[in-house]
Legacy VTK file of the C-alpha trace (Angstrom):
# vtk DataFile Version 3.0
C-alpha trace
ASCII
DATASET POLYDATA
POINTS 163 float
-6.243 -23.001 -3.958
-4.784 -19.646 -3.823
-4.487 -16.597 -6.568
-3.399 -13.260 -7.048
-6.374 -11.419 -9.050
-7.615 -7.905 -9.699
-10.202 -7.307 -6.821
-14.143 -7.026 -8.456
-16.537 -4.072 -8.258
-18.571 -5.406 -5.780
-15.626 -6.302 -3.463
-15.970 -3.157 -2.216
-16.872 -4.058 1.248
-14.341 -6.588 1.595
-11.061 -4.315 1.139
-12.368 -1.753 3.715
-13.247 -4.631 5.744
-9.302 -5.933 5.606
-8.078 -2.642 5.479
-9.786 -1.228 8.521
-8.823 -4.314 10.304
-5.240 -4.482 9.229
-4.308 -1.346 9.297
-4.501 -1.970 13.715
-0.953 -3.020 13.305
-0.332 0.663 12.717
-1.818 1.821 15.756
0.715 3.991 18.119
3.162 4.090 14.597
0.868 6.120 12.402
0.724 9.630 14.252
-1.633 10.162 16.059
-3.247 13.721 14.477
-3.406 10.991 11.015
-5.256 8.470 13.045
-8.818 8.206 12.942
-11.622 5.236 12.351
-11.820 4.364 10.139
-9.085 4.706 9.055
-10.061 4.311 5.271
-13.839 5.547 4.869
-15.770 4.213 2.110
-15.644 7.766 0.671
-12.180 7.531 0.273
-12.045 4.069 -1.096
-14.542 5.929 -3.791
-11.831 8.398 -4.261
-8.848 6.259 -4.566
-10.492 4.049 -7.354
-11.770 7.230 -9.185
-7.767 8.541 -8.603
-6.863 5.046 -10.697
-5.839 2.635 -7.958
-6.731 -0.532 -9.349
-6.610 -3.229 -6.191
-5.568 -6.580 -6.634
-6.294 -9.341 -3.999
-5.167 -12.767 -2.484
-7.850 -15.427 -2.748
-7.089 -18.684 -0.952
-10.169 -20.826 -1.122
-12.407 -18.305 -1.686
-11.421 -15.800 0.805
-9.955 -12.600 -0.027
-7.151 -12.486 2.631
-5.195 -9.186 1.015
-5.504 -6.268 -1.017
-2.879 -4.124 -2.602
-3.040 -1.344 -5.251
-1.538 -0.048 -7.754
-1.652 3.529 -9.399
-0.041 4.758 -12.556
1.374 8.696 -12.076
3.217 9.673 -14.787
6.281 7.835 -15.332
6.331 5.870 -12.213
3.413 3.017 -10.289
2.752 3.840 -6.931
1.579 1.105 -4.344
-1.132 1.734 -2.419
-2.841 0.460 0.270
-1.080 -2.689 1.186
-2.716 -4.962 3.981
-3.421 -8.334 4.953
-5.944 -9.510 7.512
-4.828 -10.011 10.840
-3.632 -13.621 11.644
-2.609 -14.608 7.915
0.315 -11.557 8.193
4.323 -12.826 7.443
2.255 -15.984 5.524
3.544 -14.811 1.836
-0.001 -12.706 1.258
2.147 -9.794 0.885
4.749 -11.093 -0.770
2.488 -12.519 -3.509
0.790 -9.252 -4.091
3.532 -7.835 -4.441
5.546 -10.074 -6.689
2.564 -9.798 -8.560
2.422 -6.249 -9.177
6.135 -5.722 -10.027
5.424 -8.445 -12.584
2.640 -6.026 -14.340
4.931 -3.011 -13.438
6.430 -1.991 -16.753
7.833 1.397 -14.486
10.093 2.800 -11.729
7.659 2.145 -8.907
7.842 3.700 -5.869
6.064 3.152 -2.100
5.359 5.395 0.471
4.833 4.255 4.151
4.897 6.008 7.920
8.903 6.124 8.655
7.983 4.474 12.421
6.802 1.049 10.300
10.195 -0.627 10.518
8.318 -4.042 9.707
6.720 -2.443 6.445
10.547 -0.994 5.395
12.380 -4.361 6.347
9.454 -5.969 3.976
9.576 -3.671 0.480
13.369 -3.664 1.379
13.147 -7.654 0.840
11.455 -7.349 -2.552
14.661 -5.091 -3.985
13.044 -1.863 -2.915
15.157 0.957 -1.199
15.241 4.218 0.529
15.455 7.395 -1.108
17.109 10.104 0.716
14.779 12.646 2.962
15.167 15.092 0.429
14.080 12.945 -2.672
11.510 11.833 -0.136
10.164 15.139 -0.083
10.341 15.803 -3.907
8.611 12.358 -4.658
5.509 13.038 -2.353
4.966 16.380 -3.202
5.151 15.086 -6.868
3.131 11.486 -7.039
1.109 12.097 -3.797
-2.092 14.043 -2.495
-0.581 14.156 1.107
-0.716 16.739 3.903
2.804 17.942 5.144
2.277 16.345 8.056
2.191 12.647 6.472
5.334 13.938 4.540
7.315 14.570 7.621
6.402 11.265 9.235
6.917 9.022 5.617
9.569 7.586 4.031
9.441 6.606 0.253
11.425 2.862 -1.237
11.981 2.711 -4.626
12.355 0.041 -6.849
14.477 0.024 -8.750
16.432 2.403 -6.436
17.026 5.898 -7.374
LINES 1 164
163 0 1 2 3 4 5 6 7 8 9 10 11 12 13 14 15 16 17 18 19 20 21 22 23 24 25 26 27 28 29 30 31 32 33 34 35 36 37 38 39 40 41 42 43 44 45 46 47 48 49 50 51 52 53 54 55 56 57 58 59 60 61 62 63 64 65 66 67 68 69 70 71 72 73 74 75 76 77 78 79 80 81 82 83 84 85 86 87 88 89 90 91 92 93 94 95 96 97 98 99 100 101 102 103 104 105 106 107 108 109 110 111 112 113 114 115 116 117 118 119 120 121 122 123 124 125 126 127 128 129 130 131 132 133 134 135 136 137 138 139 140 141 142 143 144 145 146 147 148 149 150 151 152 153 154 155 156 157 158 159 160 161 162
């Protein structure tokens, strides 16, 4: 049987686990002064909860195969932190999450990701999200995000619904 739920306390070591393994598929398209391993430290897992990212996983038969987040800022949700283990990827992990979370959504929400992930834009583009220009890119992570101006340069942000 598989689920959508919110992800538990003690999952903790479970979404770094899928993270840090999923996030491979980014290797060569994140830049690589962002790069480093792992990629997503415990520390910052810490931080990202504390921040108000609440993750939400997909269980199938017990297994937690994918985590997303979500994180109210004002009057938008971000999502954050989007990955599915390696081998259950393009399986409808993602698109369950997702579906999911614009289902709670009761705002705008909005998604950042590196500009070189064509696969990640083709997939929030299939769930009704779009591009925002390179200057409301700009505006939006300076405004929602914590990001360096490198990861601003070398992001795009979708929106949903569009802008």
């Amino acid at each position: 049987m598989s689920r959508v739920r919110r992800c538990r306390g003690d999952e903790r070591e479970t979404i770094l686990r899928i993270v840090n393994l999923a996030v491979e598929a980014y290797r060569g398209v994140i830049p690589a002064d962002r790069w480093r391993e792992p990629y997503m430290p415990a520390c910052e897992l810490d931080e990202e909860i504390a921040a108000g990212v609440t993750f939400w996983g997909y269980e199938s038969d017990g297994e937690l195969l994918g985590v997303m987040g979500i994180q109210a800022v004002r009057d938008v949700d971000l999502i954050r932190h989007a990955y599915v283990v390696p081998g259950r990827q393009r399986g409808g992990v993602g698109s369950s999450l997702l579906a999911h979370l614009i289902g709670v959504s009761t705002q705008r929400m909005l998604v950042g990701t590196w500009a070189a992930a064509e696969w990640a834009i083709r997939f929030y583009r299939g769930h009704g999200f779009e591009l925002v220009t390179p200057e409301q890119k700009t505006a939006l992570l300076r405004s929602y995000w914590t990001i360096p101006d490198r990861q601003i340069e070398t992001s795009v942000v979708l929106a949903n619904p569009p802008l």
